[in-house]
C-alpha positions as CSV (number, residue, x, y, z in Angstrom):
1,X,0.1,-20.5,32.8
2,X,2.9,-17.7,32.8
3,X,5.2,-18.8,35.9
4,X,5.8,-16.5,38.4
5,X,9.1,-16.6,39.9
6,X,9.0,-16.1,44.3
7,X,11.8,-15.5,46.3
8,X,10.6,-14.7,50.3
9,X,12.8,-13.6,53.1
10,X,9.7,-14.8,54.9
11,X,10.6,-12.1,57.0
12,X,7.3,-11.1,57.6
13,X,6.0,-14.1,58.9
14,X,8.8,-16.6,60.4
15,X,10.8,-13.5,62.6
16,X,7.7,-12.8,64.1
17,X,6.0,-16.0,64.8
18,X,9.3,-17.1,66.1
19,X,9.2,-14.5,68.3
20,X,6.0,-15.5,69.9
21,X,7.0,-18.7,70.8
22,X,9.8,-17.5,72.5
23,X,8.2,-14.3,74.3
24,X,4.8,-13.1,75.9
25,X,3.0,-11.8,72.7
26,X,1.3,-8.7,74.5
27,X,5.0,-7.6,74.9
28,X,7.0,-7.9,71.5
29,X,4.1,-9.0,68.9
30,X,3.8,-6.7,65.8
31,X,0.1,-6.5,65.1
32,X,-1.2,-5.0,61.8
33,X,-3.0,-1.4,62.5
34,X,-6.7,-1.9,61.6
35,X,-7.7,0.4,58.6
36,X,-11.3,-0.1,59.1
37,X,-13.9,-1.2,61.4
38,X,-13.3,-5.1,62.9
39,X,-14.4,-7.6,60.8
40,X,-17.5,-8.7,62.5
41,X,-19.0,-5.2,62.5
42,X,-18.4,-4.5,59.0
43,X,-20.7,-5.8,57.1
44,X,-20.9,-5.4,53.1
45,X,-23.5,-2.4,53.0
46,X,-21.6,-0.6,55.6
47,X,-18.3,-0.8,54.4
48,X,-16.4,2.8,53.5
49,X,-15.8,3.5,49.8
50,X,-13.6,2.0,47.6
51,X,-10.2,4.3,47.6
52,X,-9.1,5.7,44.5
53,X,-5.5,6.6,44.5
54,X,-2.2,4.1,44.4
55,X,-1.4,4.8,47.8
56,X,-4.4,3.8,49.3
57,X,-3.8,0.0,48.3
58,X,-0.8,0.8,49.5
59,X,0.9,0.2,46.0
60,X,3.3,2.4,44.5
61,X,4.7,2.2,40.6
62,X,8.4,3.0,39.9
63,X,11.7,1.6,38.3
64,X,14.7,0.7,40.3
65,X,17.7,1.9,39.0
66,X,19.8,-1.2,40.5
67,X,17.7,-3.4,38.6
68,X,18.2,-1.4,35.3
69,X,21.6,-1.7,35.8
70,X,21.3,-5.2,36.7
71,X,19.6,-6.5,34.1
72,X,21.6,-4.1,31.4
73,X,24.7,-6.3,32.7
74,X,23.0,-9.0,32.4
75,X,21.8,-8.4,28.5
76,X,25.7,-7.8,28.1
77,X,26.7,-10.8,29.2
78,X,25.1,-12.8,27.0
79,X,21.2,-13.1,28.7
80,X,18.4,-12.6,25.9
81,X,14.8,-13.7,26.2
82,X,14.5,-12.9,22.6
83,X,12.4,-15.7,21.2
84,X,13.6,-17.0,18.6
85,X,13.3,-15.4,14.6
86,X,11.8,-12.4,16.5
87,X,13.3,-9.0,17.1
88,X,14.2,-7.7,20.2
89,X,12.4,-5.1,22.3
90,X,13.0,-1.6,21.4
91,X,14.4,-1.0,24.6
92,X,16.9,-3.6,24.3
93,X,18.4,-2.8,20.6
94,X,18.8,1.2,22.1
95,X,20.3,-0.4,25.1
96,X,22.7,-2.7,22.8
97,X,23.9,0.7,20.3
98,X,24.4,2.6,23.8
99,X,26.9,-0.2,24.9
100,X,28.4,-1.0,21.8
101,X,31.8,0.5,23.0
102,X,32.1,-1.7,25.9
103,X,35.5,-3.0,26.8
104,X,35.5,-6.4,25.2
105,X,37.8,-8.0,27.3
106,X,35.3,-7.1,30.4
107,X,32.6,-8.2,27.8
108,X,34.2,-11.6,28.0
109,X,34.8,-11.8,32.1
110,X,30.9,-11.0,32.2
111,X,29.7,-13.8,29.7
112,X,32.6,-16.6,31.1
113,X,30.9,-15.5,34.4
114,X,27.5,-16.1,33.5
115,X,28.2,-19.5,31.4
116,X,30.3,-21.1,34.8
117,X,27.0,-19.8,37.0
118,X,24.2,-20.3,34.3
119,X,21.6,-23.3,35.9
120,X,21.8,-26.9,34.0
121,X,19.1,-28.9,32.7
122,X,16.8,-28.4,29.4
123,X,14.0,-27.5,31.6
124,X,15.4,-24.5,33.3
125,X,14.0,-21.4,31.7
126,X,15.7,-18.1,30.7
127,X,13.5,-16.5,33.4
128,X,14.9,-18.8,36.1
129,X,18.5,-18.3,35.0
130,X,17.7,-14.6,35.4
131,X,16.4,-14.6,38.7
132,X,19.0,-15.0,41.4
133,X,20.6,-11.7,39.9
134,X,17.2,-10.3,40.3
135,X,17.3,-11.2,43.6
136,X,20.9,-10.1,44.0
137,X,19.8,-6.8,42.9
138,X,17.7,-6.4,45.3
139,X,20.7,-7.0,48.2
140,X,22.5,-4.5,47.1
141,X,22.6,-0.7,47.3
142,X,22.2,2.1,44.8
143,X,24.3,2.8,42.4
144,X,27.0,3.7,42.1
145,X,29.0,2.3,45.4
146,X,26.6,-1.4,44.7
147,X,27.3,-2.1,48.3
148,X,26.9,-5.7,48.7
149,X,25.8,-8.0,51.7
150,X,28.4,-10.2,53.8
151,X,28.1,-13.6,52.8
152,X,25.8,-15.6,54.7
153,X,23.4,-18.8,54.1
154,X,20.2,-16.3,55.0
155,X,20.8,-14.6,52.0
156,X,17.7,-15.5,48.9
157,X,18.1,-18.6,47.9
158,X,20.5,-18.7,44.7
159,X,22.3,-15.3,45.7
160,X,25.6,-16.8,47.0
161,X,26.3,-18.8,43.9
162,X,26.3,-15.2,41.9
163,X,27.3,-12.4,44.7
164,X,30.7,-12.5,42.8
165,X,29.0,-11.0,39.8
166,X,28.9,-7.2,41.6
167,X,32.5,-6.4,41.2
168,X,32.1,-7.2,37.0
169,X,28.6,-4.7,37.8
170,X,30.7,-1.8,39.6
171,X,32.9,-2.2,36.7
172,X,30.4,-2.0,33.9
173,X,28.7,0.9,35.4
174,X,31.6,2.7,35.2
175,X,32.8,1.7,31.8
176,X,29.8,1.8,30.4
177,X,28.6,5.3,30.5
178,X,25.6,3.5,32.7
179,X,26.1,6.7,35.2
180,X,25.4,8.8,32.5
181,X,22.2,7.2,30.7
182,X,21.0,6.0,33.3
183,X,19.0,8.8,33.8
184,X,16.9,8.8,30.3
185,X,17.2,5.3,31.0
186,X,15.1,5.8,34.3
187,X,12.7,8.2,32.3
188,X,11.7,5.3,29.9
189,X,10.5,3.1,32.3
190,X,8.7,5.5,34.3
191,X,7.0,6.3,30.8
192,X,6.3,2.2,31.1
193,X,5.1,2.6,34.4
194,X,2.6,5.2,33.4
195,X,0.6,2.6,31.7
196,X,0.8,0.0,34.5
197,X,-1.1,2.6,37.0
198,X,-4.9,2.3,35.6
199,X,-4.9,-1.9,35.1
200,X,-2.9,-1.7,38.7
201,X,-5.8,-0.2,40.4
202,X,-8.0,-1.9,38.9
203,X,-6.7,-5.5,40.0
204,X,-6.3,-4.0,43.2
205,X,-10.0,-3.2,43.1
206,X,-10.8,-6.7,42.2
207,X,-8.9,-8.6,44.8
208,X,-10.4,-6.3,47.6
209,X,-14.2,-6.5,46.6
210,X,-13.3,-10.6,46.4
211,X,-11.3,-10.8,49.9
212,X,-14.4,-8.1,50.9
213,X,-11.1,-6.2,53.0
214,X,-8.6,-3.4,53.4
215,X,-4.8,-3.8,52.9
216,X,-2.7,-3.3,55.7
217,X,-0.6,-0.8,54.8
218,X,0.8,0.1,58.3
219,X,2.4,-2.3,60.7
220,X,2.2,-0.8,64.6
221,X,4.6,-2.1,66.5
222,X,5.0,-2.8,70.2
223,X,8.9,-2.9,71.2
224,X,10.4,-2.9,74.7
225,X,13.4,-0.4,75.1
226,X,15.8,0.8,77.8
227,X,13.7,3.9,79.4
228,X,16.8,6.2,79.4
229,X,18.9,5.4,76.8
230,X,21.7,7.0,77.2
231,X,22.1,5.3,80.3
232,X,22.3,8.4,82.8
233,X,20.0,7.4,85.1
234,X,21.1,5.2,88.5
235,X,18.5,2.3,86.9
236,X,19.5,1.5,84.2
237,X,17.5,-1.3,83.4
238,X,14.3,-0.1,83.6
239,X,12.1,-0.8,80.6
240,X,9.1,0.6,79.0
241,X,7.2,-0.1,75.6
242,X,6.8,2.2,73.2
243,X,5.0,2.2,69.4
244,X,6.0,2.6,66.1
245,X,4.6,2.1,62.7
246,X,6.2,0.3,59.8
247,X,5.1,1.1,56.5
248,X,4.0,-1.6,54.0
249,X,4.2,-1.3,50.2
250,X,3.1,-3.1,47.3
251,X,5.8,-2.4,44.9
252,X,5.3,-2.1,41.0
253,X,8.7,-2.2,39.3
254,X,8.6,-1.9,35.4
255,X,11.4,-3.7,33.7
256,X,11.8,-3.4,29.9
257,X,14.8,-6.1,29.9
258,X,12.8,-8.9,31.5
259,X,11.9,-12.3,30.0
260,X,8.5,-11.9,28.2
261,X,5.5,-12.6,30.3
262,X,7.9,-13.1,33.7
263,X,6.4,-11.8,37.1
264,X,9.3,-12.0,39.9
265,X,8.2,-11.3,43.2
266,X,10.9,-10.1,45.9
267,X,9.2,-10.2,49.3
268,X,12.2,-8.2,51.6
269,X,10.6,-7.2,54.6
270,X,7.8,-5.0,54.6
271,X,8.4,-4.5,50.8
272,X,6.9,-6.1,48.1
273,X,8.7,-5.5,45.0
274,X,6.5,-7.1,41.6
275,X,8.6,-6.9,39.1
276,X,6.7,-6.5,35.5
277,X,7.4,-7.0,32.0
278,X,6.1,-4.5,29.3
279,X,4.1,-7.1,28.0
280,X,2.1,-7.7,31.1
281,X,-1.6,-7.1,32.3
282,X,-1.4,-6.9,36.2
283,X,-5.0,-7.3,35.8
284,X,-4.8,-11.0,34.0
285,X,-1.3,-12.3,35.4
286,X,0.5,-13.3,38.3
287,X,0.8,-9.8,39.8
288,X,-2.9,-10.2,41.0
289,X,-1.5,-13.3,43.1
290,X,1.3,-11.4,44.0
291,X,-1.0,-8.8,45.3
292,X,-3.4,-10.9,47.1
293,X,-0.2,-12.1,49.3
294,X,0.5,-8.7,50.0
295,X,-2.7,-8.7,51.3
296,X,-3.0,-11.9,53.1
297,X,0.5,-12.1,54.8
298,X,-0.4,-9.6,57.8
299,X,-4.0,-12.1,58.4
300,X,-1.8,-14.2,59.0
301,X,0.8,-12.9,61.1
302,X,-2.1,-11.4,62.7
303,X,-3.8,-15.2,63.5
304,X,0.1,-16.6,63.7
305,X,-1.7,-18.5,67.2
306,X,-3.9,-20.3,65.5
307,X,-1.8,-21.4,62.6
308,X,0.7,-22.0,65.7
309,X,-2.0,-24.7,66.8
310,X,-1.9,-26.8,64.1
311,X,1.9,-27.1,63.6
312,X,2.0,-30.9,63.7
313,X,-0.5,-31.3,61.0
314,X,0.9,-28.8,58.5
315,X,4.5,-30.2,58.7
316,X,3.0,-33.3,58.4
317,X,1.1,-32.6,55.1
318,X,4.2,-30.7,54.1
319,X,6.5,-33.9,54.5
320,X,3.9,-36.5,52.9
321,X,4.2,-34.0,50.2
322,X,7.8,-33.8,50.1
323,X,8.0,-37.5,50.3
324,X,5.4,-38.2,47.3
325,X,7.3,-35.8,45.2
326,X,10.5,-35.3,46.1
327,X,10.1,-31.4,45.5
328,X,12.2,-29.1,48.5
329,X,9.2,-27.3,49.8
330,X,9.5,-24.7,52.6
331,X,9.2,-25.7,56.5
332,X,7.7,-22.4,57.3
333,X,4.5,-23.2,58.3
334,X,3.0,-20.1,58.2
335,X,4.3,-19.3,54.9
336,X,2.7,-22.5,53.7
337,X,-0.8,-21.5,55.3
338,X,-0.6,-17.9,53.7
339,X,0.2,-19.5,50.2
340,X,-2.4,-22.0,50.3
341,X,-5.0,-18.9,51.1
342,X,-3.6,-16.8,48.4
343,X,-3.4,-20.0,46.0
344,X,-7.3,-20.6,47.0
345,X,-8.1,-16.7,46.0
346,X,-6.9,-16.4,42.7
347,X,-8.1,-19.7,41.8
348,X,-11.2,-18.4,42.6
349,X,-11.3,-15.4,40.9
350,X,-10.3,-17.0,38.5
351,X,-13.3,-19.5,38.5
352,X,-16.2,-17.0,39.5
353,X,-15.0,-14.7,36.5
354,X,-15.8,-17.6,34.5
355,X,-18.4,-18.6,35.1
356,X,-20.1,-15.2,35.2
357,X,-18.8,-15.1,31.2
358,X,-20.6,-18.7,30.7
359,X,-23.8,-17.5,32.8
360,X,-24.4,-14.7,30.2
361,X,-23.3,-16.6,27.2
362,X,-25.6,-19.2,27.9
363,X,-28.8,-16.8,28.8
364,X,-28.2,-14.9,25.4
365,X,-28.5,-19.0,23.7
366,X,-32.1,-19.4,25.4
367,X,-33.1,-15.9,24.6
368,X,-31.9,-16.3,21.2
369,X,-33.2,-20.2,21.1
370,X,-36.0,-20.9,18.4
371,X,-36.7,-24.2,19.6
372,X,-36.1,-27.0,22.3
373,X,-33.2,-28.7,20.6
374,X,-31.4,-25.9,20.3
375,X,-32.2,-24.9,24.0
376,X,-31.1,-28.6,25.1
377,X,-28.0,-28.0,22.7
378,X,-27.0,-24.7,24.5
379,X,-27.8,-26.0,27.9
380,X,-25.3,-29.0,27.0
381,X,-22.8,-26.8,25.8
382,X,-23.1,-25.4,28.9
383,X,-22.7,-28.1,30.9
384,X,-19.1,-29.2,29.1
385,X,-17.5,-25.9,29.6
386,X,-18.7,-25.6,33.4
387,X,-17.0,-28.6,33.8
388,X,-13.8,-27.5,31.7
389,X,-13.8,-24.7,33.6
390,X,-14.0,-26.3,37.0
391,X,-11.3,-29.2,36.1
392,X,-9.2,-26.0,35.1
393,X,-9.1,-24.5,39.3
394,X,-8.5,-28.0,40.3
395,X,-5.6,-28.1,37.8
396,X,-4.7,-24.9,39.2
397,X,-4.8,-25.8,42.7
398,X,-3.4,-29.1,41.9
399,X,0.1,-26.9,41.0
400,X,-0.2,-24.7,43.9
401,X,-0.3,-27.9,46.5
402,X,2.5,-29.4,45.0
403,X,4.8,-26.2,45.2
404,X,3.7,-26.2,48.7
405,X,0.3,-25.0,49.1
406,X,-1.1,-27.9,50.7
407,X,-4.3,-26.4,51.9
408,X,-5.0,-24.7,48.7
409,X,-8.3,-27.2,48.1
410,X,-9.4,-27.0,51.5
411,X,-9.1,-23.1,51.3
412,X,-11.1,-23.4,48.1
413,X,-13.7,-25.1,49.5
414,X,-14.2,-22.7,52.5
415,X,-13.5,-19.4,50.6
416,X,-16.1,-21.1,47.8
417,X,-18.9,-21.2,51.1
418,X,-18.5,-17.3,52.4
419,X,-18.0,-15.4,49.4
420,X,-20.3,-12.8,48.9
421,X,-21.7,-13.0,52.3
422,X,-20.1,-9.5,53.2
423,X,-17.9,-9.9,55.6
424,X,-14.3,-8.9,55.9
425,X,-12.1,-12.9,54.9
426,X,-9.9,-11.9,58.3
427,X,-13.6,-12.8,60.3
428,X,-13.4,-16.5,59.0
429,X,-9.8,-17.0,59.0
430,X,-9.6,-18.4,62.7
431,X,-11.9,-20.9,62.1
432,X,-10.5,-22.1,58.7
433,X,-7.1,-23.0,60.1
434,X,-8.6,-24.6,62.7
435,X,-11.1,-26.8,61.3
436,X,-9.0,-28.6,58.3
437,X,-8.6,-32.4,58.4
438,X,-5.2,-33.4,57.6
439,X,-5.9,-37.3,56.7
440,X,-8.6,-35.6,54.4
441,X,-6.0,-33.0,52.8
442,X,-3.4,-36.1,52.2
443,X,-6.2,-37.5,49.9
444,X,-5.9,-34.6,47.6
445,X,-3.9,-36.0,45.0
446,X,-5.6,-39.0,44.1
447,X,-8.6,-37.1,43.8
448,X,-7.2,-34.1,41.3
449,X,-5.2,-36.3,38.9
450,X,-8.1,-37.0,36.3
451,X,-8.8,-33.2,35.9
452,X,-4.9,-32.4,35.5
453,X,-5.2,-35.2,33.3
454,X,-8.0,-33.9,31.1
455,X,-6.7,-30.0,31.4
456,X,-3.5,-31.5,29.8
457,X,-5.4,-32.7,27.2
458,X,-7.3,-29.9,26.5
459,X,-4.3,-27.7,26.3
460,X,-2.6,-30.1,24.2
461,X,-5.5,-30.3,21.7
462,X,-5.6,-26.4,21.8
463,X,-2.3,-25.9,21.0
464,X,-2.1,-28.4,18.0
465,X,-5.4,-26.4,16.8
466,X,-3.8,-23.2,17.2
467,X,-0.6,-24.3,15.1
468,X,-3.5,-26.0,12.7
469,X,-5.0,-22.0,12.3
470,X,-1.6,-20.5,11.8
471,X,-0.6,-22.8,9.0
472,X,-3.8,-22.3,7.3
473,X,-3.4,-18.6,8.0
474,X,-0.3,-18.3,5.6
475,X,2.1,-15.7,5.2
476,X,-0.3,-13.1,4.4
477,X,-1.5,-12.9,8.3
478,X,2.5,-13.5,9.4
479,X,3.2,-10.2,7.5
480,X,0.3,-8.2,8.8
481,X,1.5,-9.5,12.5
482,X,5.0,-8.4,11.3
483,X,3.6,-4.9,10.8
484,X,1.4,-4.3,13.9
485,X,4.8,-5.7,15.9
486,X,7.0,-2.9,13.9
487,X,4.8,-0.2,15.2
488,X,4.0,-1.2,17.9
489,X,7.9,-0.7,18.7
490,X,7.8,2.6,17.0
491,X,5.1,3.9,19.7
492,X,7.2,2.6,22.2
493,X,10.1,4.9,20.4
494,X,7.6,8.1,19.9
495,X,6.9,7.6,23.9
496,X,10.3,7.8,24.6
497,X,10.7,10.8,21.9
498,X,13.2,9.0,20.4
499,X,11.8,10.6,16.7
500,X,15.2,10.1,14.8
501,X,15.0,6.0,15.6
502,X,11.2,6.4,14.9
503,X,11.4,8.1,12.0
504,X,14.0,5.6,10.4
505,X,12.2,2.4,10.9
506,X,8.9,4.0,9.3
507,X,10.6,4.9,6.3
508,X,12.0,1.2,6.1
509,X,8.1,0.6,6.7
510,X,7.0,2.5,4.3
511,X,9.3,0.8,1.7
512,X,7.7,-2.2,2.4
513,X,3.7,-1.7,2.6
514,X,3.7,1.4,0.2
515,X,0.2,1.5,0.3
516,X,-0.6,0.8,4.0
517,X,-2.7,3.6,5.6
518,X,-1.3,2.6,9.3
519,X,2.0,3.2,8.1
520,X,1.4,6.5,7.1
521,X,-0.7,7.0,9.9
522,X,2.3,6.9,11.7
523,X,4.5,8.2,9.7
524,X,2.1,11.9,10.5
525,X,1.9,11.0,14.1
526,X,6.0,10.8,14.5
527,X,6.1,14.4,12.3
528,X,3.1,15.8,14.5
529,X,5.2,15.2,17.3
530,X,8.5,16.2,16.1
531,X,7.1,19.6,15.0
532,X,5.8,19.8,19.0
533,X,9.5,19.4,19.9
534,X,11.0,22.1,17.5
535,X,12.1,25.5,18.9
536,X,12.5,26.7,14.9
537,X,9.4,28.2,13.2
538,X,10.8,27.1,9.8
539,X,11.9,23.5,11.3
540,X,8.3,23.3,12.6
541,X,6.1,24.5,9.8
542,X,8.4,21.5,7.5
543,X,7.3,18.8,10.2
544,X,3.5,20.2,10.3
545,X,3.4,20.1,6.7
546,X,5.2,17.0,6.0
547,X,2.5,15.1,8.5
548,X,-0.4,16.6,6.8
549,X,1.0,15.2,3.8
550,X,0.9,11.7,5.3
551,X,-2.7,12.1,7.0
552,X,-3.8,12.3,3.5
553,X,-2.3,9.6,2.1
554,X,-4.2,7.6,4.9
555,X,-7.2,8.9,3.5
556,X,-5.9,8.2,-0.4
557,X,-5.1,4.3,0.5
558,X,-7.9,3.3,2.6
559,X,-10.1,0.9,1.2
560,X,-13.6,-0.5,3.0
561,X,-11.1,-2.7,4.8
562,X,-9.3,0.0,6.5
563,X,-9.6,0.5,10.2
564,X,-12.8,3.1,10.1
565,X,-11.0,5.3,13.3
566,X,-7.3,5.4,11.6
567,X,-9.2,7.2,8.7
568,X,-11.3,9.6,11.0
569,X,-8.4,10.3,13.1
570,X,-6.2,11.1,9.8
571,X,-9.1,13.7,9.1
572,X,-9.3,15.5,12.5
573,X,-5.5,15.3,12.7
574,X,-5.4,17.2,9.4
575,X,-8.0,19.6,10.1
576,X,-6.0,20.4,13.3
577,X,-2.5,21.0,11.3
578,X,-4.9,23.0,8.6
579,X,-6.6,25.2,11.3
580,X,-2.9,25.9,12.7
581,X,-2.2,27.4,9.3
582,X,-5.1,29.5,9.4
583,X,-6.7,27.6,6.1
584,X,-10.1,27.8,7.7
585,X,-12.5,26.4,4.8
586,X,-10.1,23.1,4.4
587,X,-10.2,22.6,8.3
588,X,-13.7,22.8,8.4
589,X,-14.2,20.5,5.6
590,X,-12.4,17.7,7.4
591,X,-13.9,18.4,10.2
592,X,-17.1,17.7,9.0
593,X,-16.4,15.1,7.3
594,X,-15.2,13.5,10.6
595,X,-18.8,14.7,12.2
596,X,-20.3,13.3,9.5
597,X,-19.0,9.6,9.8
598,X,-18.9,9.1,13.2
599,X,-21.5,8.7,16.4
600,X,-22.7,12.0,18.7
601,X,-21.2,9.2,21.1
602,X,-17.8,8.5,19.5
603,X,-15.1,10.6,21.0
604,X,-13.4,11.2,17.9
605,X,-17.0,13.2,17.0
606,X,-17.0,14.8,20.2
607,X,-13.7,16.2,19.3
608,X,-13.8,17.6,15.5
609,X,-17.2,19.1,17.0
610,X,-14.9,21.1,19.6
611,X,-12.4,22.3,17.5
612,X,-15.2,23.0,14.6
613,X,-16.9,25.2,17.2
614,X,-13.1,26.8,17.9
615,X,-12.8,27.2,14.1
616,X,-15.7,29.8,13.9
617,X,-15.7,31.1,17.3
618,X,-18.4,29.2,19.5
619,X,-17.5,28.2,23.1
């Protein structure tokens, strides 16, 4: 599993719930403004609509220029996730040509700082050695002042051992020309971001129909003030309460410099800030988690009595914990409680999803079944991978409780008995936290160590299979994986229109597989695009012409091997660039042809079928 790195202010949860121990809660507490009906009268068939834009989940999608900046310092000074005998990100190799003129001697200060601070011990990961100046970044202000926080022992954990890092960041952004990219710089990852918004809703989607809730994306406030102020009045300390609503938001920052696969979380306040790697699915990663939190936090700010209540027995399964393996968990109780619910969610999910894939798999064995043995054979197949997948959410739970989660089973257990019973998760949250066992929680371990055990094997077994399959593949699959990855980085170029970069590493391509239609597919994509930028009518008919000439060669290399839909998107692309010209009878001849091969269903027909009906007039 992809770690996902957490730093929490705990804001949220500790200020407040402090707060109610020390004061009446009807005077200070913060209590999450409902955004629908109270639990109990909200059953599943009455519940409103689904929303269907970002800010209704309360998430919003954006870079952060002081994490750019961050993490561009941070490639300079000698960070790279690169894995090894692959080539960096296309992102990264731009960033690297932009800074090529950096001062060297500030080039040194930056690396000698990063070596003295860098974390020790072969287990630390390039993601972990990246995070505290994640975190930093996320102390600071914008750029260009960087206005860093006094030193103090609440700052995120890590922070103080690299707050002297932002003078060497003021000074890069200045020598850098960082004030002056960072702009295009900004654009790029809002292009990166654009990708991110369908999957985001989606997982948001998910994670609500599962919890069967709302997010809380508005905090009202009760706070006691001075009723005048300004202090004109003869009594002067007369209070009243007034209202005011704090807005919460599910950040989505996209970060093209982070270590591959690397969710980091920054919880600061009200905001949480997910930060994602390009090569991320928020729908299949730790951003789901990340977002069930978001989610979960104000339940249990909201119920901060009854976790409250049981006080002794969480620090007590906190300490056993500590005790049995030595691991520095937090004391925040209700931080504890809220990551043992979210821990209990995901793994869920997880699970259910599952199990839904091994319900239909199996029912399509028996339907397709000619016999008994082969219907005991599926059943038993069956059986196995239920139980795989059932030692694989102990596994997972097993990792949550020992980072701290120490109700994460018994949250399993009780989410396992009310899901899909249609009821909002805040109605059953009460009665959860005040019903575990703690002697029966301590017992956990003992009882999970056989499935980590055989999960551990499984993976293991996996693996060596999977470097078994890749030997046998040979070098002939390593080159074709070589390809897809070289193009893959020249879409990320086109995106960015960044067609002079583009249009050298196809040619470089091209020299290599002279006779592979996705190159030239390509190749006539990048010139179809170019010809879109060009103010020139000359510079524009070349480009136009030059990408009909490499559509066709995707149509003279393709063999019955050939991806069918880079050959009929070749066609319609030509017949477009053809009907452009005005050279009716060829456009309508490729068009055709696509029509031809392709499904009334297919989009691709649906297409050359509109611009065939352009071609000769009909609407």
């Amino acid at each position: 599993m992809k770690k996902l790195l957490i730093i929490s202010l705990a804001a949220l949860l500790g200020a407040q719930a402090a707060a109610t121990a020390r004061q009446k809660p009807s005077a200070q507490k913060a209590t999450p403004k409902p955004s629908a009906p109270a639990p109990q009268q909200q059953p599943k068939a009455a519940r409103a609509e689904q929303p269907t834009d970002l800010n209704d989940y309360g998430i919003q999608i954006a870079p952060d220029p002081r994490l750019i900046v961050m993490m561009a310092a941070l490639d300079a000074a000698g960070w790279d996730p690169t894995p090894t005998g692959e080539r960096p990100s296309v992102f990264r190799e731009l960033l690297r040509k932009d800074q090529s003129a950096l001062d060297p001697a500030l080039a040194k200060r930056m690396r000698d700082f990063y070596e003295r601070n860098a974390l020790k011990g072969d287990a630390v990961t390039l993601a972990e050695q990246a995070a505290r100046y994640v975190s930093l970044a996320y102390t600071l202000g914008q750029p260009p002042a960087f206005d860093a926080p006094a030193r103090s022992d609440d700052l995120p954990a890590g922070v103080l051992d690299v707050l002297d890092f932002v003078p060497l960041l003021r000074e890069f952004y200045k020598q850098s020309g960082m004030d002056a990219r960072l702009d295009s710089y900004m654009r790029e990852h809002r292009a990166a971001g654009d990708k991110l918004r369908a999957p985001a809703i989606e997982m948001a989607r998910a994670v609500l129909a599962y919890l069967n809730t709302r997010p809380e994306t508005v905090i009202t406030e009760r706070v006691v003030v001075a009723a005048d102020p300004a202090g004109k009045k003869k009594k002067q300390d007369k209070k009243v309460a007034v209202f005011h609503d704090r807005d919460r938001r599910f950040r989505v920052v996209p970060d093209l410099l982070a270590a591959p696969g690397a969710i980091n979380l920054r919880a600061v306040g009200d905001d949480y800030n997910v930060i994602v790697p390009a090569d991320v699915d928020p729908r299949r990663s730790e951003a789901r988690r990340a977002y069930i939190q978001f989610v979960i936090d104000p339940l249990v700010v909201r119920f901060n009595r009854d976790v409250s209540a049981r006080k002794a027995d969480i620090k007590l399964l906190l300490e056993r914990e500590h005790a049995r393996t030595g691991r520095d968990l937090t004391p925040d109780i209700y931080l504890a409680v809220s990551r043992s619910i979210v821990a209990a969610a995901d793994a869920r999910m997880d699970e259910s999803a599952r199990l839904r894939v091994l319900q239909f798999e199996t029912s399509e064995r028996l339907r397709k079944a000619s016999d008994q043995t082969a219907r005991e054979a599926a059943l038993k197949e069956s059986k196995q991978r239920q139980t795989a997948i059932e030692d694989a959410t102990s596994a997972q739970l097993a990792e949550a409780y020992e980072r701290g989660a120490i109700l994460s089973f018994y949250f399993a257990e009780q989410l396992r008995s009310v899901e899909g019973g249609g009821f909002d998760i805040a109605n059953f949250i009460p009665d959860m936290v005040a019903n575990f066992n703690a002697e029966r929680e301590l017992k956990r371990p003992v009882e999970y160590v056989g499935a980590v055990a055989r999960v551990a094997e499984a993976r293991r077994l996996a693996r060596a299979e999977a470097a078994r399959a890749k030997a046998a593949a040979g070098a002939t699959d390593e080159r074709r994986a070589s390809l897809l990855k070289s193009l893959s980085d020249v879409e990320d170029l086109l995106r960015v229109r960044n067609y002079s970069e583009a249009d050298v590493r196809l040619k470089s391509l091209r020299e290599e597989y002279r006779d592979e239609p996705l190159v030239y597919f390509a190749l006539g994509q990048a010139a179809s695009l170019a010809a879109q930028e060009a103010f020139d009518e000359t510079v524009q008919t070349e480009r136009l012409n030059a990408a009909l000439g490499h559509f066709r060669q995707v149509v003279l290399f393709s063999t019955p091997d050939t991806d069918r839909s880079i050959l009929l998107r070749a066609r319609l692309a030509s017949g477009r660039i053809l009907a452009h010209f005005d050279r009716r009878d060829e456009a309508a001849r490729e068009f055709d042809a696509v029509i031809a091969a392709s499904a009334p269903a297919e989009r691709v027909y649906q297409e050359a079928l509109a611009e065939k009906k352009k071609l000769t007039g009909q609407q």
